[in-house]
C-alpha positions, 0 to 999 in steps of 0.5 A, spaced: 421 549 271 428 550 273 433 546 269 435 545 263 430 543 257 430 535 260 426 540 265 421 542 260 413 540 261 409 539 254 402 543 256 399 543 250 399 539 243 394 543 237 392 539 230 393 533 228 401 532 226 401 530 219 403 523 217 406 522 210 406 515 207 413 517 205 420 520 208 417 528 208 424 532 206 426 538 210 425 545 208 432 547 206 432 540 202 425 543 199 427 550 198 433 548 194 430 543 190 425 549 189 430 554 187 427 558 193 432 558 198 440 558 197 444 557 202 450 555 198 456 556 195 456 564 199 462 564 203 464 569 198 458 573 197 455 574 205 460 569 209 457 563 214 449 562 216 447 567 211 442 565 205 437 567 199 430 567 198 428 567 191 421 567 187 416 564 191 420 563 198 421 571 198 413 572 196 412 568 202 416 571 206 413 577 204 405 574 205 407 571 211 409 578 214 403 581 211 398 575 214 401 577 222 401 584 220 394 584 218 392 580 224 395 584 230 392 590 226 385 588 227 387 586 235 389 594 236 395 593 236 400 600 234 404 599 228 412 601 229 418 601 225 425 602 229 432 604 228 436 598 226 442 601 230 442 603 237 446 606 242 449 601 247 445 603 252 438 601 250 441 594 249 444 593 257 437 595 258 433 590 255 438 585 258 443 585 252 451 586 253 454 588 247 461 588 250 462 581 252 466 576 249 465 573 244 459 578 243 452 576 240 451 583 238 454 586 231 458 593 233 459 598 228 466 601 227 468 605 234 473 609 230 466 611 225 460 611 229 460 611 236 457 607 240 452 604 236 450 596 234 445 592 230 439 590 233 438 582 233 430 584 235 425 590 235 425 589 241 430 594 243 429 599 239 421 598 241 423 598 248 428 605 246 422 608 244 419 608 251 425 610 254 424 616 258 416 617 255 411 619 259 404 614 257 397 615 261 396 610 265 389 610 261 392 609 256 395 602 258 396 598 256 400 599 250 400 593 244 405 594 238 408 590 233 413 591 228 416 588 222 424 588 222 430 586 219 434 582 225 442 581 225 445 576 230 452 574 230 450 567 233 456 566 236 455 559 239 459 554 234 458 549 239 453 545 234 453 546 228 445 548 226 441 546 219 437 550 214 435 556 216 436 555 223 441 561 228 442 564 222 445 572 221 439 576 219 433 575 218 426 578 218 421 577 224 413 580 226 414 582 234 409 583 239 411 588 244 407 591 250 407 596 255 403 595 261 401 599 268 403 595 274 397 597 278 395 590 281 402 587 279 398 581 274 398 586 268 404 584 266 402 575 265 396 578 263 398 581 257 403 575 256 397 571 256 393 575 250 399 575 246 401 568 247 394 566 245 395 570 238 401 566 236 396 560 238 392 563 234 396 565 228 397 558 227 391 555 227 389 559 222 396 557 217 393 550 218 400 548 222 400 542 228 403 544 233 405 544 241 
């Protein structure tokens, strides 16, 4: 809906939200305690909003990667890796304006390398291999997922996030597809199937969710 998110319609809660008969601590709280997660104490290391997975927090975010990787493999998807840096131009075309101020894209130093940022999604380079390449229309549409490092500079200071949470780098699985325009639904059509595997997805990791 238009608005802000006072605006936003809960369409549909799934599981049962788990109830505890104590006071359930955070992930950041638990990963610490763990010694699986570090987030301080490394402004002298990697600065502001960055963070180290240890032990089981990196294998678990290996396994986690690999479970959607594995699941989006058995649907057909094409798997993809991508450049993590990419000429302005691929940014703008995705909607991205790495020239704004204050920006929320890394640039590479002009006087080194021209024209080239950090991408915050595969999205981008997703999208940059597309760029100008021909697809047979009998071979739409075209589903891919890729697994990559994103970096963001998270410019918004105006709350100050908790956790891992707006951070600068981080790793995630994408969808991304490439549809026919033919009818004018395939697009939505496509959104609709992909919204279903993250649903999915969940369900499958046991997680409440709405």
């Amino acid at each position: 809906p238009v608005g802000d998110q006072s605006q936003a319609r809960l369409l549909e809660v799934v599981g049962d939200k788990p109830v505890f008969d104590f006071k359930p601590k955070g992930h950041l709280e638990l990963g610490e305690g763990l010694d699986i997660i570090r987030q301080k104490r490394l402004s002298h290391v990697s600065g502001h909003r960055s963070y180290y997975l240890c032990g089981a927090g990196a294998l678990l975010q290996h396994a986690l990667v690999t479970f959607t990787l594995r699941k989006l493999l058995s649907k057909g998807f094409l798997p993809m890796t991508v450049p993590d840096l990419l000429r302005g131009a691929i940014f703008e075309g995705c909607g991205v304006q790495p020239s704004t101020t204050p920006s929320p894209v890394y640039t590479i130093d002009p006087m080194r390398f021209e024209d080239l940022c950090l991408a915050g999604t595969s999205e981008i380079g997703i999208a940059g291999y597309f760029m100008d390449h021909a697809v047979q229309l009998q071979d739409l549409p075209v589903r891919v997922v890729c697994s990559s490092t994103c970096y963001r500079a998270e410019t918004d200071t105006g709350r100050e996030p908790w956790g891992l949470y707006r951070v600068h780098q981080f790793t995630k699985v994408e969808m991304f597809g490439v549809t026919a325009a033919e009818s004018g639904t395939e697009s939505e059509e496509l959104l609709d199937e992909f919204l279903g595997l993250q649903k999915e997805i969940y369900s499958d990791l046991g997680l409440h969710y709405r």
